[in-house]
N, CA and C atoms as an extended XYZ file, in Angstrom:
288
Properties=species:S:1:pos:R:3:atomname:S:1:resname:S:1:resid:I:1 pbc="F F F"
N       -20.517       -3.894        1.660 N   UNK     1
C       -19.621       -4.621        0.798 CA  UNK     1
C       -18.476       -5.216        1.605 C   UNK     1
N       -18.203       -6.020        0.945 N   UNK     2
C       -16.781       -6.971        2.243 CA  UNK     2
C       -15.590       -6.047        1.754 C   UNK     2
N       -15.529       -5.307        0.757 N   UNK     3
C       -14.337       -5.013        0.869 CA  UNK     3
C       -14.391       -3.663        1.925 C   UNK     3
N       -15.186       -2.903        2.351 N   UNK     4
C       -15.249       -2.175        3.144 CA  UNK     4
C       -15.017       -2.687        4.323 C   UNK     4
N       -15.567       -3.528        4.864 N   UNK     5
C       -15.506       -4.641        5.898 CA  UNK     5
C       -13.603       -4.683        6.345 C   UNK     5
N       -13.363       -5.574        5.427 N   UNK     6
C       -11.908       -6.233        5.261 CA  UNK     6
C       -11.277       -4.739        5.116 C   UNK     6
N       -11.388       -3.075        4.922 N   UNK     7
C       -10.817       -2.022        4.588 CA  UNK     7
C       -10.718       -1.625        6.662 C   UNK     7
N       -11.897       -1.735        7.105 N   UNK     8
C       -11.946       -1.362        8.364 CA  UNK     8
C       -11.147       -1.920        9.160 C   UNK     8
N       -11.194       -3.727        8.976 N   UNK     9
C       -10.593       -4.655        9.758 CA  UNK     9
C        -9.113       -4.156        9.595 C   UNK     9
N        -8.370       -4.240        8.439 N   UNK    10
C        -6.948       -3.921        8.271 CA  UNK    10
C        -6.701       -2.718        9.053 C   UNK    10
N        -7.327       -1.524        8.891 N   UNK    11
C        -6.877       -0.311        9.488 CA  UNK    11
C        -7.306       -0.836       11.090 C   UNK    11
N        -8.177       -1.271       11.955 N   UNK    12
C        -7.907       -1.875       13.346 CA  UNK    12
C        -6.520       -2.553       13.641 C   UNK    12
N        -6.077       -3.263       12.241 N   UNK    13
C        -5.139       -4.289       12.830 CA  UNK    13
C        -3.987       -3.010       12.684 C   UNK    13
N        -3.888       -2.292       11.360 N   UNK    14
C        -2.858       -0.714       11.745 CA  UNK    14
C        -2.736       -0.487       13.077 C   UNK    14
N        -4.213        0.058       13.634 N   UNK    15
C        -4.020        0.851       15.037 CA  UNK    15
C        -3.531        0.236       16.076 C   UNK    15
N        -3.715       -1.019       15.787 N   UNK    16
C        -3.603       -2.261       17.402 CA  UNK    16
C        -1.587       -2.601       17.387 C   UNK    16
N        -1.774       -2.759       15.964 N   UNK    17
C        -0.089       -2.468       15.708 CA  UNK    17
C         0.779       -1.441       16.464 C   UNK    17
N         0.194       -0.219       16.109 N   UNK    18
C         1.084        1.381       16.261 CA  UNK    18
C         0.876        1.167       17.982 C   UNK    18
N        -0.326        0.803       18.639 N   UNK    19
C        -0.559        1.187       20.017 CA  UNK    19
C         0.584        0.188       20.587 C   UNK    19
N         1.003       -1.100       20.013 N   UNK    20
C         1.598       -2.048       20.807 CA  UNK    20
C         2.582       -1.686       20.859 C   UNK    20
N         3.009       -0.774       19.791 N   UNK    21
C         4.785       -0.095       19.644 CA  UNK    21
C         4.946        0.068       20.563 C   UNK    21
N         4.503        0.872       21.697 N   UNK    22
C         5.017        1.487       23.443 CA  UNK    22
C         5.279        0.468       24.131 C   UNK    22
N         4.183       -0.364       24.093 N   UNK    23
C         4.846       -1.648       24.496 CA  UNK    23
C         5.906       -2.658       23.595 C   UNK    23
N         6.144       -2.654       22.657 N   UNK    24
C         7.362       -3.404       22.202 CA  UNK    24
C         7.826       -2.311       21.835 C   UNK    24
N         8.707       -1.421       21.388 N   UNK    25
C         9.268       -0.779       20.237 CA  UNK    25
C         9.853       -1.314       19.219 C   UNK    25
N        10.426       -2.684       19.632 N   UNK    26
C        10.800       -3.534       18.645 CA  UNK    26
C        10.200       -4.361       17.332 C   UNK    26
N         8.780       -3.727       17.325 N   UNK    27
C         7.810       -4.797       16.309 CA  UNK    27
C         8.204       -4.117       15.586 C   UNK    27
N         8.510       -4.519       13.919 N   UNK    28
C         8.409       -4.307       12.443 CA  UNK    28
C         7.591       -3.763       12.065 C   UNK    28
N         7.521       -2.253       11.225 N   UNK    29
C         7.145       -2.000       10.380 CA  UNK    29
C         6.899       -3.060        9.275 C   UNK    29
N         4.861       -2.692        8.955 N   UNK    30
C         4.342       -4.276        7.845 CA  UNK    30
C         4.461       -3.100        6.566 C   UNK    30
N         5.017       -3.175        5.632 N   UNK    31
C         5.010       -3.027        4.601 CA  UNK    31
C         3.760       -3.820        3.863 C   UNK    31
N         3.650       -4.787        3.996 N   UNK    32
C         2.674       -5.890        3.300 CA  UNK    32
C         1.275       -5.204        3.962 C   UNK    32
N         0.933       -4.962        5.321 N   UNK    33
C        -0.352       -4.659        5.662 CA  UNK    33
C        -0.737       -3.369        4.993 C   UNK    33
N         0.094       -2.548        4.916 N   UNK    34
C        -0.184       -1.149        4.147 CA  UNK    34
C        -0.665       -1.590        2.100 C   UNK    34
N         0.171       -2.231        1.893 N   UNK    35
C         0.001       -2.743        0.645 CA  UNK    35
C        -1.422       -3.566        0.352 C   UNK    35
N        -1.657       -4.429        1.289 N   UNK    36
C        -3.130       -5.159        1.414 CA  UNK    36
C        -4.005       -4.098        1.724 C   UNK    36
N        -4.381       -3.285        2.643 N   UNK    37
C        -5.392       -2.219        2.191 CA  UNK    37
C        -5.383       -1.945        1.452 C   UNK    37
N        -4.125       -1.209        0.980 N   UNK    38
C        -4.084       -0.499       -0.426 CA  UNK    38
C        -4.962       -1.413       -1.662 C   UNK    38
N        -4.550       -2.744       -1.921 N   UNK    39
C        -5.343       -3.729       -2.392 CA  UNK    39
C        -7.004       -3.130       -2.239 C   UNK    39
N        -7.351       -3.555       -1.278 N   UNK    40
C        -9.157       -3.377       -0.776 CA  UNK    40
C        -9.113       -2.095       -1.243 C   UNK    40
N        -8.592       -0.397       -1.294 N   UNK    41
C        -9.139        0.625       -1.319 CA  UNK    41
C        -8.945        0.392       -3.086 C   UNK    41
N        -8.011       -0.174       -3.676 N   UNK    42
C        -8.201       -0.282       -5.186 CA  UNK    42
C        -9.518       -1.103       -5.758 C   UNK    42
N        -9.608       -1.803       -5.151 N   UNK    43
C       -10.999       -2.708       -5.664 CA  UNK    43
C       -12.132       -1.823       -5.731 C   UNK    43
N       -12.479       -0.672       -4.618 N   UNK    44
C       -13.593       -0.299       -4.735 CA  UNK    44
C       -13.418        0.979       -4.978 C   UNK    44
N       -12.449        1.259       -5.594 N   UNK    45
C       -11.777        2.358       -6.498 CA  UNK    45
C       -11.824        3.766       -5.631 C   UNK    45
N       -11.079        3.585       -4.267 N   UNK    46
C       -10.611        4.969       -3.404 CA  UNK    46
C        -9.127        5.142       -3.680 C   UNK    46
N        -9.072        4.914       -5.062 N   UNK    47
C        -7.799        5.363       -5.773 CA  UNK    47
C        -6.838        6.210       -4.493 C   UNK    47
N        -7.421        7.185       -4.324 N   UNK    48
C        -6.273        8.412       -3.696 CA  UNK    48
C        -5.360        7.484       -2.305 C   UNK    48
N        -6.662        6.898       -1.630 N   UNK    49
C        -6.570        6.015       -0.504 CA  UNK    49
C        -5.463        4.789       -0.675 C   UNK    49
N        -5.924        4.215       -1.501 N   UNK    50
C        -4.474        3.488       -2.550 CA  UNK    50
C        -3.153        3.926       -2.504 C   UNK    50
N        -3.279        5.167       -3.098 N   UNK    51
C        -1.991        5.481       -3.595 CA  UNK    51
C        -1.531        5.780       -2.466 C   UNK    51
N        -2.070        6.284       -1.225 N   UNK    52
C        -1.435        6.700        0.014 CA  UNK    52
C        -1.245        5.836        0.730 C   UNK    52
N        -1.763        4.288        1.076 N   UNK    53
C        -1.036        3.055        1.518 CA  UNK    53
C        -0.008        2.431        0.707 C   UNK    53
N        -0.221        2.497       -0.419 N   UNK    54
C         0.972        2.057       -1.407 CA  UNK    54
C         2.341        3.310       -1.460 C   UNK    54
N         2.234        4.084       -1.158 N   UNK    55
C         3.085        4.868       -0.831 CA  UNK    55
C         3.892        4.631        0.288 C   UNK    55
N         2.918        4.590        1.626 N   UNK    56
C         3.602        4.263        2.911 CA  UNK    56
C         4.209        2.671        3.179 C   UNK    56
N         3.418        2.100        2.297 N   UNK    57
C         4.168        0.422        1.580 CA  UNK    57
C         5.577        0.498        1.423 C   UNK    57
N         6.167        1.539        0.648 N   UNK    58
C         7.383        1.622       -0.503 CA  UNK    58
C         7.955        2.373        0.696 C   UNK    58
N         7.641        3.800        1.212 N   UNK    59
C         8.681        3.954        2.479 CA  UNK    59
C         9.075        3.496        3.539 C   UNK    59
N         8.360        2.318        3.748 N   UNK    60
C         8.892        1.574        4.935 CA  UNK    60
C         9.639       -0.054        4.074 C   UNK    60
N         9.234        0.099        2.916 N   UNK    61
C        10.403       -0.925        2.235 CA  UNK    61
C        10.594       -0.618        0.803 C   UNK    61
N        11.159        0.332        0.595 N   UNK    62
C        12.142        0.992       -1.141 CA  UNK    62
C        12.084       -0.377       -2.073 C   UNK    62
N        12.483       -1.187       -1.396 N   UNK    63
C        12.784       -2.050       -2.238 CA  UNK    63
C        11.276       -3.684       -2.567 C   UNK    63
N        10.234       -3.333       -1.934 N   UNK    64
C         8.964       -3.783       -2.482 CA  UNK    64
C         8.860       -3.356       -4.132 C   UNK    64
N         9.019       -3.970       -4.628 N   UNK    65
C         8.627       -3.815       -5.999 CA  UNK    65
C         6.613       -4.154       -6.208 C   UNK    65
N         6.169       -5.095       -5.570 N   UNK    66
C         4.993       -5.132       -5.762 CA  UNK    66
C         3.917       -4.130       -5.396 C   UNK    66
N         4.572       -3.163       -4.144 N   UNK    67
C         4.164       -2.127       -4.058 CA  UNK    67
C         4.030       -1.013       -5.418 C   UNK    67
N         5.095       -0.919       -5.874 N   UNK    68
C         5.188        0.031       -6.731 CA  UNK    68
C         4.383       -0.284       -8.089 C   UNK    68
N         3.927       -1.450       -8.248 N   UNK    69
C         3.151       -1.952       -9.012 CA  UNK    69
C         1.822       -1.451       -9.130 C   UNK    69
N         1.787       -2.333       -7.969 N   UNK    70
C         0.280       -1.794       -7.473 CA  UNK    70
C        -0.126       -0.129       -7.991 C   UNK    70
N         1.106        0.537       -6.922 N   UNK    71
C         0.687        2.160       -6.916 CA  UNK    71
C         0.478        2.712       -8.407 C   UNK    71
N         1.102        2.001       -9.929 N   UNK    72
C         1.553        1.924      -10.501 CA  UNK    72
C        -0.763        2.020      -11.233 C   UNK    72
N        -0.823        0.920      -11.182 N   UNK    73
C        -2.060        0.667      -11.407 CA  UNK    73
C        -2.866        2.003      -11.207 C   UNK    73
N        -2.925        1.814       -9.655 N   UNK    74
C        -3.719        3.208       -8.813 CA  UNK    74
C        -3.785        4.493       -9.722 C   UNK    74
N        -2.630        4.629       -9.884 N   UNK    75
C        -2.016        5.851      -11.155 CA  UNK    75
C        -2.524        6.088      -12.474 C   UNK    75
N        -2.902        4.343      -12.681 N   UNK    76
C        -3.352        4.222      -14.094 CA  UNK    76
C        -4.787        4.752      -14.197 C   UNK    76
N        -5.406        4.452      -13.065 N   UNK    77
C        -6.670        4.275      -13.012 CA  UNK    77
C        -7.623        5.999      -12.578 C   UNK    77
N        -6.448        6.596      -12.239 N   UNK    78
C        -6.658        7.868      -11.847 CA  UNK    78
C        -6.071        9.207      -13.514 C   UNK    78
N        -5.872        7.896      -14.176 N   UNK    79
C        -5.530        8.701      -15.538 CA  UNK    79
C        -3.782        9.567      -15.380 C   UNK    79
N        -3.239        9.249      -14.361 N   UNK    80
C        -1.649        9.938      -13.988 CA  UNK    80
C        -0.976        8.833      -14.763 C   UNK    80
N        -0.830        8.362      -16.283 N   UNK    81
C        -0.159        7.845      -16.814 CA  UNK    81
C         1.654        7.886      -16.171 C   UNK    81
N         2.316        9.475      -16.661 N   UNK    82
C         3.487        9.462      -16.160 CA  UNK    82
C         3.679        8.684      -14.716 C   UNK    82
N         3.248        9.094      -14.147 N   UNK    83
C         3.270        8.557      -12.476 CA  UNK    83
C         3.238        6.893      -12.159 C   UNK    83
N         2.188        6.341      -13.345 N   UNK    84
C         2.302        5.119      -13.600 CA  UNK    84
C         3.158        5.098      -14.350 C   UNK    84
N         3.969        5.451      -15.157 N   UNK    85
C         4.752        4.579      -15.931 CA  UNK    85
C         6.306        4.413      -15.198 C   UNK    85
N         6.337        5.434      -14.469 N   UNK    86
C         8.081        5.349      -13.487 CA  UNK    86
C         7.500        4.496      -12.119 C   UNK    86
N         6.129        4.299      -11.855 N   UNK    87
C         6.023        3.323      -10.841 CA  UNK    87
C         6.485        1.663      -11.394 C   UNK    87
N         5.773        1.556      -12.740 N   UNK    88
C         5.628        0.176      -13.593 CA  UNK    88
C         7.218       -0.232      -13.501 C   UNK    88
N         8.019        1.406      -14.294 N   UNK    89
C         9.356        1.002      -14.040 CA  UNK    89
C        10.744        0.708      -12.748 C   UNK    89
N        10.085        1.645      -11.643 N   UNK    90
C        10.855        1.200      -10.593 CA  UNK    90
C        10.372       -0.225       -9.990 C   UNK    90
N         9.012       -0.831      -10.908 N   UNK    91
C         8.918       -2.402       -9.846 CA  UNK    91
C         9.217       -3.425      -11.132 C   UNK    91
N         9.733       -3.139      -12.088 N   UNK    92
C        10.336       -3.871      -13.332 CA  UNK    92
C        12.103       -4.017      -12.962 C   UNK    92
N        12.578       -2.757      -12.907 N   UNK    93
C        14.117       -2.712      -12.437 CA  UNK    93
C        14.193       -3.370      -10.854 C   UNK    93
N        13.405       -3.440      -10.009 N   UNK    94
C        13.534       -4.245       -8.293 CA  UNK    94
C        13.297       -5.890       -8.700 C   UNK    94
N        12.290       -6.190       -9.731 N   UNK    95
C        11.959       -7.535       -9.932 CA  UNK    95
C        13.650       -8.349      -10.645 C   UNK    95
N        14.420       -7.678      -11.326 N   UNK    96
C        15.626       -8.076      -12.305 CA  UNK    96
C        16.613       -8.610      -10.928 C   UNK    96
């Protein structure tokens, strides 16, 4: 399936990232690349996998609201209503 494909490719581009740190220390934490897997592991419903890039999404930027969305979903879909509903709401109060 491509989204497995495109799940592998992202986590290479993770590792090639973290390894270059020694050599730059200065590159940025991607909030967005953690969030785009997270994307691919929701499509083919590795929920848990989700919620743990969408997690590491939101700690390297609090203030991603689309993250929390997302995770928000993940939550839904894993039947953790509560969990979704203070995700729905911390990316409703970041969007204002």
């Amino acid at each position: 399936m491509w989204f497995e494909h495109a799940s592998k490719r992202i986590t290479k581009a993770h590792q090639l990232t973290h390894a270059n740190k020694k050599l730059a220390p200065g590159l940025p934490k991607y909030a967005g690349a953690y969030n785009n897997r997270a994307a691919t592991y929701l499509e083919i419903k590795k929920y848990p996998d989700a919620i743990a890039d969408y997690t590491k999404a939101i700690e390297l930027n609090p203030m991603y609201a689309k993250a929390y969305d997302n995770r928000g979903n993940a939550y839904k879909a894993l039947g953790k209503t509560k969990e979704a509903e203070e995700d729905f709401a911390k990316a409703k109060a970041l969007e204002k």
